[in-house]
Gaussian input, Z-matrix of N, CA and C with variables (Angstrom, degrees):
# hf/3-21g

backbone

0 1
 N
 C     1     B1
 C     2     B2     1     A1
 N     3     B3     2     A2     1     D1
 C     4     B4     3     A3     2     D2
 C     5     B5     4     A4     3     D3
 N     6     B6     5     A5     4     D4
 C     7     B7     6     A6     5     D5
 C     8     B8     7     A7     6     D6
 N     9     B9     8     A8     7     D7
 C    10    B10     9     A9     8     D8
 C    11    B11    10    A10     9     D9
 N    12    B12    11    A11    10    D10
 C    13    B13    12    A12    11    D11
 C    14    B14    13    A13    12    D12
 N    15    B15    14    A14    13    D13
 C    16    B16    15    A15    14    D14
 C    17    B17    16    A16    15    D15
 N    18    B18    17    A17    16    D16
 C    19    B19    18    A18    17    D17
 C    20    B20    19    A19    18    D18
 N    21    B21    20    A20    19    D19
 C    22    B22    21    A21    20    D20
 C    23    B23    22    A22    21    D21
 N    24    B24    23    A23    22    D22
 C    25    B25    24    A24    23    D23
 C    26    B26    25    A25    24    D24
 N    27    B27    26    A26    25    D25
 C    28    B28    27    A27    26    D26
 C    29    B29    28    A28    27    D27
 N    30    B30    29    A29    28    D28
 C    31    B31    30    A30    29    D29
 C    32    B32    31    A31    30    D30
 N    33    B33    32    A32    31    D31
 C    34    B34    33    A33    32    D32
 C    35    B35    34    A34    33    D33
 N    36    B36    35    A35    34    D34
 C    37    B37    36    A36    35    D35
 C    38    B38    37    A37    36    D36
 N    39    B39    38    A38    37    D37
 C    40    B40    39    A39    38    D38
 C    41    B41    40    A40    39    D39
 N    42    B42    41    A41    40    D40
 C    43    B43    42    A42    41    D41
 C    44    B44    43    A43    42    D42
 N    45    B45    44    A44    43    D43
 C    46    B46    45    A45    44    D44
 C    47    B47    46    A46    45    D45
 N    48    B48    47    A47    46    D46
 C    49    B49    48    A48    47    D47
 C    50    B50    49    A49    48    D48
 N    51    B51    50    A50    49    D49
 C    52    B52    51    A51    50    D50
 C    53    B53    52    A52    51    D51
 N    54    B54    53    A53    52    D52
 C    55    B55    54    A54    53    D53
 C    56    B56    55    A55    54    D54
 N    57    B57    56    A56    55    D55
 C    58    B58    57    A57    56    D56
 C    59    B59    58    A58    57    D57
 N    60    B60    59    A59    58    D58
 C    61    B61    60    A60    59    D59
 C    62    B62    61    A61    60    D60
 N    63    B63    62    A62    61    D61
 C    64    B64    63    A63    62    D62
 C    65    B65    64    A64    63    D63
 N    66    B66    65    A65    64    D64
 C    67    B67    66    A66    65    D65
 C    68    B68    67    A67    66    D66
 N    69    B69    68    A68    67    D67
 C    70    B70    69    A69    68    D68
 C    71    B71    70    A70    69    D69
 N    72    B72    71    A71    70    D70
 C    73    B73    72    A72    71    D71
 C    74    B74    73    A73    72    D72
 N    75    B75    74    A74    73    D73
 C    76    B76    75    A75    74    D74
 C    77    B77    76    A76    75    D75
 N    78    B78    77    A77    76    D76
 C    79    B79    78    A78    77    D77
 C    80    B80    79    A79    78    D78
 N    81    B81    80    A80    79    D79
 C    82    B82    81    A81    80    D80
 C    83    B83    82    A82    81    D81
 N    84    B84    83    A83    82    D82
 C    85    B85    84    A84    83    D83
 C    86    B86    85    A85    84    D84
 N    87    B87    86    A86    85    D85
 C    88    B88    87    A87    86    D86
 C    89    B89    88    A88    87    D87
 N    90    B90    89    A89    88    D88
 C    91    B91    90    A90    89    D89
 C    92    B92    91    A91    90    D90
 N    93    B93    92    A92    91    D91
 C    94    B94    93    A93    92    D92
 C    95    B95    94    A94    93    D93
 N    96    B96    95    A95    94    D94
 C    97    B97    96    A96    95    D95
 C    98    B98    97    A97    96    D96
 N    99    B99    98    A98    97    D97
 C   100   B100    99    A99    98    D98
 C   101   B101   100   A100    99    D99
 N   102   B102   101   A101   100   D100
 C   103   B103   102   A102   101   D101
 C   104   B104   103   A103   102   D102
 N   105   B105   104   A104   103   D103
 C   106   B106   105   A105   104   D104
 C   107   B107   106   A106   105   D105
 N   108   B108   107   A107   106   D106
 C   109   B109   108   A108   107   D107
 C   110   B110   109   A109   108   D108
 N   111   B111   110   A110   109   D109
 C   112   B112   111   A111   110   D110
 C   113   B113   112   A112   111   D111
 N   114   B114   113   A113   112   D112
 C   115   B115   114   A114   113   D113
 C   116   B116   115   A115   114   D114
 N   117   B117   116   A116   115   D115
 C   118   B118   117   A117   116   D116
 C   119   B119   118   A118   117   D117
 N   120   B120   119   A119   118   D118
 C   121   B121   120   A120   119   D119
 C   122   B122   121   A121   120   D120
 N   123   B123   122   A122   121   D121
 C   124   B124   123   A123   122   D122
 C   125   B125   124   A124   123   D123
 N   126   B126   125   A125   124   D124
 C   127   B127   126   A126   125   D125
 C   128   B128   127   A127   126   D126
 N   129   B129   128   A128   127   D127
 C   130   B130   129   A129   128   D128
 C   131   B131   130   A130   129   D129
 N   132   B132   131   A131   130   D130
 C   133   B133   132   A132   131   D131
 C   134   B134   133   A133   132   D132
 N   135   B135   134   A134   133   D133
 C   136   B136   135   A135   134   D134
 C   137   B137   136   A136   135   D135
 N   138   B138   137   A137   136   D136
 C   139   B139   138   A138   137   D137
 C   140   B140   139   A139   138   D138
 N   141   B141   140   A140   139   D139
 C   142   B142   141   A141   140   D140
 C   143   B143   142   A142   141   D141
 N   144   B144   143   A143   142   D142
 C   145   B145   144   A144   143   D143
 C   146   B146   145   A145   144   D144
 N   147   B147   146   A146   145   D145
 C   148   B148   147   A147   146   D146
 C   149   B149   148   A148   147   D147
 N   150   B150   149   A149   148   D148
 C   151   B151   150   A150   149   D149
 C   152   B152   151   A151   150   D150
 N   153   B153   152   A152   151   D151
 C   154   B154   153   A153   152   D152
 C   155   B155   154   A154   153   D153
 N   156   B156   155   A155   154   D154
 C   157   B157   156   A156   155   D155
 C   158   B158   157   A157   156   D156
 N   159   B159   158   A158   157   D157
 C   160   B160   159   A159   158   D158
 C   161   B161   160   A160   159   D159
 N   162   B162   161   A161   160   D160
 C   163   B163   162   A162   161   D161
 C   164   B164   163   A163   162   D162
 N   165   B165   164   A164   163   D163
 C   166   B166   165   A165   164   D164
 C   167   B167   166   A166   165   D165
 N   168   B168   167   A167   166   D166
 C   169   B169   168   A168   167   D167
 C   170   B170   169   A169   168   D168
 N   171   B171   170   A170   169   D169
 C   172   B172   171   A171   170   D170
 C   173   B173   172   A172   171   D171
 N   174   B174   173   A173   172   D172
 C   175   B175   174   A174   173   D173
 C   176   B176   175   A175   174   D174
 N   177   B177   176   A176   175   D175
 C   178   B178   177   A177   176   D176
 C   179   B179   178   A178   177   D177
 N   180   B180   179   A179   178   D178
 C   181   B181   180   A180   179   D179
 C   182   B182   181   A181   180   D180
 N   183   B183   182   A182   181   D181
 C   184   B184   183   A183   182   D182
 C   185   B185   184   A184   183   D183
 N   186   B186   185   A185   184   D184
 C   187   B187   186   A186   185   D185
 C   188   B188   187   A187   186   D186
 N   189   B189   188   A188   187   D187
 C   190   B190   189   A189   188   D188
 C   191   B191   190   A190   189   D189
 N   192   B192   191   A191   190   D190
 C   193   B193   192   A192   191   D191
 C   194   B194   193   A193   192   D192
 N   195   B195   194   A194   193   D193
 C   196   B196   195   A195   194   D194
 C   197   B197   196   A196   195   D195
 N   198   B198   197   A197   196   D196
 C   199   B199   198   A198   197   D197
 C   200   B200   199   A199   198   D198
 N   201   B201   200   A200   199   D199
 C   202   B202   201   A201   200   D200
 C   203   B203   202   A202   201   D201
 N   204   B204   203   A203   202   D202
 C   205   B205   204   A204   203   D203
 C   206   B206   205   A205   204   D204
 N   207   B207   206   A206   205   D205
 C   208   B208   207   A207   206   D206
 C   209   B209   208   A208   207   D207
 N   210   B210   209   A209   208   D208
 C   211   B211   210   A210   209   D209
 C   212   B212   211   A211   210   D210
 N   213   B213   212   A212   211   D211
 C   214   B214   213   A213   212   D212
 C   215   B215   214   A214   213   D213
 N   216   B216   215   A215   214   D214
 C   217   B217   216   A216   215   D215
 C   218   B218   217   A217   216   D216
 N   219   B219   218   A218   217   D217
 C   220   B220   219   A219   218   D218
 C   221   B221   220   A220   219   D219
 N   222   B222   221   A221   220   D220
 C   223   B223   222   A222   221   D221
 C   224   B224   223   A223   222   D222
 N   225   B225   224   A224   223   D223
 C   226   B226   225   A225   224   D224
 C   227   B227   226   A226   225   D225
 N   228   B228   227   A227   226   D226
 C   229   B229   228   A228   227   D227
 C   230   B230   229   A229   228   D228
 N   231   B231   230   A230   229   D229
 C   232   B232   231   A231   230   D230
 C   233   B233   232   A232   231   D231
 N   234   B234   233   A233   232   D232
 C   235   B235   234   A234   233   D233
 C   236   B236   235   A235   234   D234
 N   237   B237   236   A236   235   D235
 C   238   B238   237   A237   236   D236
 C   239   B239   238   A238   237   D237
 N   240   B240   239   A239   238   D238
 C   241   B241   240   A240   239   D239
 C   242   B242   241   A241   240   D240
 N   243   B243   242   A242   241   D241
 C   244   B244   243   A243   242   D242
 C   245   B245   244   A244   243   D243
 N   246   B246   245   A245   244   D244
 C   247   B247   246   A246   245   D245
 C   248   B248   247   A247   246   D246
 N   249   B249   248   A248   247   D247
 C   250   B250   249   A249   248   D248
 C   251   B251   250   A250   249   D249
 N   252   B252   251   A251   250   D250
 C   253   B253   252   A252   251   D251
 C   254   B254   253   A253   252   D252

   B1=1.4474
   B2=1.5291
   B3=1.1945
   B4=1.2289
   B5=1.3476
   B6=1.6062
   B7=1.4994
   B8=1.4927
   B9=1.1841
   B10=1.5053
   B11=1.8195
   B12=1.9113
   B13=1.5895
   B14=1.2419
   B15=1.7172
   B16=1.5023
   B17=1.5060
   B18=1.3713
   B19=1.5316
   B20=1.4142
   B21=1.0624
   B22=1.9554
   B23=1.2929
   B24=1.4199
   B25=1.9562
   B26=1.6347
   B27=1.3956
   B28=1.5462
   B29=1.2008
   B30=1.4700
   B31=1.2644
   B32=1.8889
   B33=1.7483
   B34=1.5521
   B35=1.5511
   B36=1.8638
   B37=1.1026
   B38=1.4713
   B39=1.1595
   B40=1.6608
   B41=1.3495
   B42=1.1808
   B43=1.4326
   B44=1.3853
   B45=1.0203
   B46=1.7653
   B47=1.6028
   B48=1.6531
   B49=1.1993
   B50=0.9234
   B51=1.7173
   B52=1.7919
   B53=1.5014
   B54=2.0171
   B55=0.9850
   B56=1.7694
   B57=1.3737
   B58=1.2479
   B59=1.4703
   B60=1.1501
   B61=1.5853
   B62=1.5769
   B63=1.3723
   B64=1.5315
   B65=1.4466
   B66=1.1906
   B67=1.7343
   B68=0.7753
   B69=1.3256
   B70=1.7301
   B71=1.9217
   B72=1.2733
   B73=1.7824
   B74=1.8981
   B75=1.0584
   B76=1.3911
   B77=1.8303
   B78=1.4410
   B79=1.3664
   B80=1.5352
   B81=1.8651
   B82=1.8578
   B83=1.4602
   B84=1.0750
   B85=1.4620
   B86=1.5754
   B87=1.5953
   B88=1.7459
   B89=1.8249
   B90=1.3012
   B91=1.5008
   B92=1.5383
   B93=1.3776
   B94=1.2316
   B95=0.7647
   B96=1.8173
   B97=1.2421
   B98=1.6629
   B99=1.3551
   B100=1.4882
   B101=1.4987
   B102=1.6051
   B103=1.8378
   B104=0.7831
   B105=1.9573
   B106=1.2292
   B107=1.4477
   B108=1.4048
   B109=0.9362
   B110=1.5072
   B111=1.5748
   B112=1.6193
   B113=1.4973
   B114=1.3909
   B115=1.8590
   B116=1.3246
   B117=1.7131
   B118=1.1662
   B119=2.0106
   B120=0.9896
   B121=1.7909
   B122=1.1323
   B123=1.1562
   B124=1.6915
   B125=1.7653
   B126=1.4887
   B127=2.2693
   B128=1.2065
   B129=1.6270
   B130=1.7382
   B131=1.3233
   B132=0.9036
   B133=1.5590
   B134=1.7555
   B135=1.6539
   B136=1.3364
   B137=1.3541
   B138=1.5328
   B139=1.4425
   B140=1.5008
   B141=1.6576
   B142=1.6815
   B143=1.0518
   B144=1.2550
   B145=1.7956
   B146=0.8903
   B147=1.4495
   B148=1.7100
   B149=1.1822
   B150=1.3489
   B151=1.7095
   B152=1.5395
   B153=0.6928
   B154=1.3756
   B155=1.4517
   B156=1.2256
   B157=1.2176
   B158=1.4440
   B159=1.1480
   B160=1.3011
   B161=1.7548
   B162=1.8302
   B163=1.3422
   B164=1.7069
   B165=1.1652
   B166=1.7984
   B167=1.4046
   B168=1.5376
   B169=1.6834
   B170=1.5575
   B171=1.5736
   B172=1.1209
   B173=1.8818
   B174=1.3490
   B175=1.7123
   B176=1.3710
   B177=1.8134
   B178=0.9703
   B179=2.0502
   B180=1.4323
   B181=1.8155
   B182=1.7972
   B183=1.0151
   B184=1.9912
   B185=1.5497
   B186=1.5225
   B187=1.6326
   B188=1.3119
   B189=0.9233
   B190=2.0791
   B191=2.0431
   B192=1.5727
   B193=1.2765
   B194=1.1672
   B195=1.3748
   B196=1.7889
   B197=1.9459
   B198=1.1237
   B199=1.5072
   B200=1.5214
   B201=1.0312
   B202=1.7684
   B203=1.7696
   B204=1.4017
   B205=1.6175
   B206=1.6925
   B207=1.4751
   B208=1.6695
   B209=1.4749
   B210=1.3817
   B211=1.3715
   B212=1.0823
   B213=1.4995
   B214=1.2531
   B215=2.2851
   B216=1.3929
   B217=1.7883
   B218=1.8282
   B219=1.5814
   B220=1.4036
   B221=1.5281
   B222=1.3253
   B223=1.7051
   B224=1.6235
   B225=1.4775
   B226=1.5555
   B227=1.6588
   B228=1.4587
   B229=1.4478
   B230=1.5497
   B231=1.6411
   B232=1.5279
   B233=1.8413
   B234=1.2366
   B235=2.1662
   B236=1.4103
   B237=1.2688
   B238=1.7251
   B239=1.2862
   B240=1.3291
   B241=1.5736
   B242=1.8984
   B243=1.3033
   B244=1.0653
   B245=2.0164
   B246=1.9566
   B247=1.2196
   B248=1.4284
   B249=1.4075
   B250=1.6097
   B251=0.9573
   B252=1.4037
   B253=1.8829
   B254=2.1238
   A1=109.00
   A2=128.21
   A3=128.87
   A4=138.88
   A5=147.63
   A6=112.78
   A7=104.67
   A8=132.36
   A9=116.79
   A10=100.39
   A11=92.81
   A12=100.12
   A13=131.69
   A14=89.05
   A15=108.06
   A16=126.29
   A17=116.47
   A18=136.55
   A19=96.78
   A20=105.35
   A21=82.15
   A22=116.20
   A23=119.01
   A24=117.49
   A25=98.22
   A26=104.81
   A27=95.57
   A28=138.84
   A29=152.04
   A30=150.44
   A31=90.63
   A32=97.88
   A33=113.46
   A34=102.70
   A35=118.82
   A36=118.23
   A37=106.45
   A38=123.42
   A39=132.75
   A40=113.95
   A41=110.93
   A42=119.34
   A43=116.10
   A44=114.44
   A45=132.49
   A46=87.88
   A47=135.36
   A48=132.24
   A49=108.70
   A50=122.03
   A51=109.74
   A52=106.35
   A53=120.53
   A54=91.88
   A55=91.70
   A56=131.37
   A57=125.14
   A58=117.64
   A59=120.82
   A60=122.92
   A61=122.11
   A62=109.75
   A63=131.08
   A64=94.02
   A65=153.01
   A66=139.83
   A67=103.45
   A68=103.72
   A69=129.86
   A70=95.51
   A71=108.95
   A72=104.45
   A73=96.22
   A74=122.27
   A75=110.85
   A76=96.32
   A77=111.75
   A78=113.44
   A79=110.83
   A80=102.01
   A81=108.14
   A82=105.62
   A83=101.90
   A84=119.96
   A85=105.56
   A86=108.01
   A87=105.07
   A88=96.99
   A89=120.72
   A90=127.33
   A91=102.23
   A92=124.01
   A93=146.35
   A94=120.04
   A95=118.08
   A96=121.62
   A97=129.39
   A98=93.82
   A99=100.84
   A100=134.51
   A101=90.12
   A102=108.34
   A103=105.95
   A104=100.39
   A105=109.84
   A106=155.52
   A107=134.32
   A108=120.38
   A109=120.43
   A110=101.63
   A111=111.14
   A112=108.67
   A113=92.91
   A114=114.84
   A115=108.15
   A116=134.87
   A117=122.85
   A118=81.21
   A119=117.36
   A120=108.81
   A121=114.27
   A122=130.22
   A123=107.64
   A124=110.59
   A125=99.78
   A126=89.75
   A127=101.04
   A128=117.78
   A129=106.68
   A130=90.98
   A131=139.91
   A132=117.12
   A133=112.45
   A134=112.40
   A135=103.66
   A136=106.99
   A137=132.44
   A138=133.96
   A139=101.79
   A140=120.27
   A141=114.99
   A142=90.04
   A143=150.43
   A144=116.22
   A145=129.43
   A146=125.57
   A147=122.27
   A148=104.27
   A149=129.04
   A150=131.22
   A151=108.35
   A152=156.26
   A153=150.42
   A154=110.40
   A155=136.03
   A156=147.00
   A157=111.89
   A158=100.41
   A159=154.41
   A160=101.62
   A161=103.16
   A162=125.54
   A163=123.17
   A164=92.64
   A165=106.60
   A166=110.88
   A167=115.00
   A168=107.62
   A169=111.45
   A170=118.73
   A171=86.71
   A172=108.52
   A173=103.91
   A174=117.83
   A175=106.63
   A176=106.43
   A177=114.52
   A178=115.17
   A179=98.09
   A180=96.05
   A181=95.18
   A182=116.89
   A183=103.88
   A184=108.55
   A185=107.12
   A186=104.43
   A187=116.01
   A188=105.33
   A189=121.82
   A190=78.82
   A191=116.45
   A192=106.58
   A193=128.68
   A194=107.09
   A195=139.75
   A196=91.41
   A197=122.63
   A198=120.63
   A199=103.95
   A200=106.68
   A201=123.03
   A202=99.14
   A203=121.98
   A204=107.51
   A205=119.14
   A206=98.91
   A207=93.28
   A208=120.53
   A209=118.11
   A210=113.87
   A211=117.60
   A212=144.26
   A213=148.27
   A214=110.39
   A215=98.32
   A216=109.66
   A217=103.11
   A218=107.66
   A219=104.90
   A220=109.50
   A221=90.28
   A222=96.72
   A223=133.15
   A224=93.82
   A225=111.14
   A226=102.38
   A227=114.14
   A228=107.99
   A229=116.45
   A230=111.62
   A231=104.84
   A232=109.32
   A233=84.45
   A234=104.46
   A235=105.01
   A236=109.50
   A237=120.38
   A238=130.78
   A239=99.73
   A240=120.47
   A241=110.11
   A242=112.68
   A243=104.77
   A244=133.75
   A245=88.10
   A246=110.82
   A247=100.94
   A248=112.05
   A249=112.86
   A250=120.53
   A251=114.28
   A252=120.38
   A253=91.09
   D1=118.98
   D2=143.29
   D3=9.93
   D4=95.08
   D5=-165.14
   D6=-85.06
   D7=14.20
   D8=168.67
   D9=-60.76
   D10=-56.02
   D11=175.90
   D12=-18.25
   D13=-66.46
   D14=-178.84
   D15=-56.94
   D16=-19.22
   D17=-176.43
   D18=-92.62
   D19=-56.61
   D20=-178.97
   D21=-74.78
   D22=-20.16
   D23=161.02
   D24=-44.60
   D25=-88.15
   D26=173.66
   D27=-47.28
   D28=3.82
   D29=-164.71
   D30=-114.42
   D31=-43.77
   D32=-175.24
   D33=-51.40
   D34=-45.82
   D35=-154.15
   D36=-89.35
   D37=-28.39
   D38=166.37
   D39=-36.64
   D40=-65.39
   D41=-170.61
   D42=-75.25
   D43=-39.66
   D44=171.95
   D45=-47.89
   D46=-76.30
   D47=-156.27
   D48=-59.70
   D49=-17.05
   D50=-158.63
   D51=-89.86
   D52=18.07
   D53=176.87
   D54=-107.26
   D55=-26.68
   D56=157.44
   D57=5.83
   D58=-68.76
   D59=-178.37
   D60=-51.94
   D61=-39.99
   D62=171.75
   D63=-76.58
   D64=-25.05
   D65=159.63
   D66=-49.25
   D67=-89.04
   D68=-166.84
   D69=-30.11
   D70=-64.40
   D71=-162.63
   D72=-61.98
   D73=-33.03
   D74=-161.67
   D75=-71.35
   D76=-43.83
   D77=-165.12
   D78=-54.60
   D79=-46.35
   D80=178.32
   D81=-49.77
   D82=-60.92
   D83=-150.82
   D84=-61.42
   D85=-42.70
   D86=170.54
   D87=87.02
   D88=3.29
   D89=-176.33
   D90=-111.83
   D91=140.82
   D92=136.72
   D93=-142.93
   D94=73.81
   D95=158.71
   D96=-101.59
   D97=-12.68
   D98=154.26
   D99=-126.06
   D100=51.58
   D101=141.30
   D102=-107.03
   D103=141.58
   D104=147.70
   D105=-66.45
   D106=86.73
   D107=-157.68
   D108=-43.94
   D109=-40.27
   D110=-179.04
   D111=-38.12
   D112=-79.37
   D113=175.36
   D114=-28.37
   D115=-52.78
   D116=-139.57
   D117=-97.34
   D118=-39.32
   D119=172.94
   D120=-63.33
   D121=-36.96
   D122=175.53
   D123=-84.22
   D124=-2.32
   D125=170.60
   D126=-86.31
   D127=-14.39
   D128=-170.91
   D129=-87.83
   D130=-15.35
   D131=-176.35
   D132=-97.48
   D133=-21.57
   D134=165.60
   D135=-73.93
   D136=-21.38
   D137=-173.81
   D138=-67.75
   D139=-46.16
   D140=174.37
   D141=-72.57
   D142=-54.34
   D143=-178.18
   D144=-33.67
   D145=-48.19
   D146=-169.15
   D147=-101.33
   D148=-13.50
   D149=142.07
   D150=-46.99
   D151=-62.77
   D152=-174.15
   D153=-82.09
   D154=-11.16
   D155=157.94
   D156=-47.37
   D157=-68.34
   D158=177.91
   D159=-28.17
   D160=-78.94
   D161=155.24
   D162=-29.24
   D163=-60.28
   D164=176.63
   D165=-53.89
   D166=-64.39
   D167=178.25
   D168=-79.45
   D169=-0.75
   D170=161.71
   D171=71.40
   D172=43.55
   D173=179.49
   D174=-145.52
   D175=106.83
   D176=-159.59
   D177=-69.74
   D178=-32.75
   D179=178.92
   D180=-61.77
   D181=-46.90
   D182=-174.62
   D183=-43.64
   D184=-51.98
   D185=179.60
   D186=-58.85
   D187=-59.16
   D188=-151.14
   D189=-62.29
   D190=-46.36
   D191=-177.02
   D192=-46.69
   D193=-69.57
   D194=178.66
   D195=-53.17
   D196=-66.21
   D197=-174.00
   D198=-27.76
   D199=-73.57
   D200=-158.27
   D201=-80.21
   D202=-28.05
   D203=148.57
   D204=-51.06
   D205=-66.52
   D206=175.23
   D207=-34.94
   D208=-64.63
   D209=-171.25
   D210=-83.66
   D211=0.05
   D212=125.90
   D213=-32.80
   D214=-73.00
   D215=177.56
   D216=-40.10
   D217=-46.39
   D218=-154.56
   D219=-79.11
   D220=-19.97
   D221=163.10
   D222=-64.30
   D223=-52.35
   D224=158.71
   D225=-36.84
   D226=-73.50
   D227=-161.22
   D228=-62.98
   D229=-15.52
   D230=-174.67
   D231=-86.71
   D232=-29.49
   D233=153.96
   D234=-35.93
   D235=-77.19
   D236=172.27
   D237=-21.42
   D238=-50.31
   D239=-178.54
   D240=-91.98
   D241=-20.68
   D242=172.43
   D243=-84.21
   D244=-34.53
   D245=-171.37
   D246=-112.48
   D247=73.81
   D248=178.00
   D249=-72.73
   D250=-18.39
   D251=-162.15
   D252=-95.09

């Protein structure tokens, strides 16, 4: 593999994990009252941007990245809606 590849696997996978921590605490905790819903809807839609970016050129760290960001974010927001209090 390529190390450009390999650098955006890793750069892809960094950021992707760093929202893990914000799951995990929202799920214990049963609180999302301080997410933003605003914030977290306009990253899901730059996240389908570079998801479909992604798709188009046909570069697999953008997808596999952006994928597992999206459904990481969309979780957050269904958090939102679940744990209002």
């Amino acid at each position: 593999m390529e190390p450009v590849k390999i650098l955006g696997l890793i750069a892809g996978s960094l950021t992707t994990i760093a929202f893990v921590p914000q799951v995990i605490k929202t799920y214990q905790s049963k609180s999302a009252k301080d997410l933003s819903l605003g914030m977290f809807s306009i990253f899901c839609l730059g996240t389908i941007g570079w998801l479909t970016y992604g798709i188009l050129i046909k570069d697999v760290p953008v997808m596999a990245a952006n994928a597992v960001t999206l459904a990481l974010s969309l979780l957050l927001i269904i958090f939102k809606f679940r744990y209002k209090g």
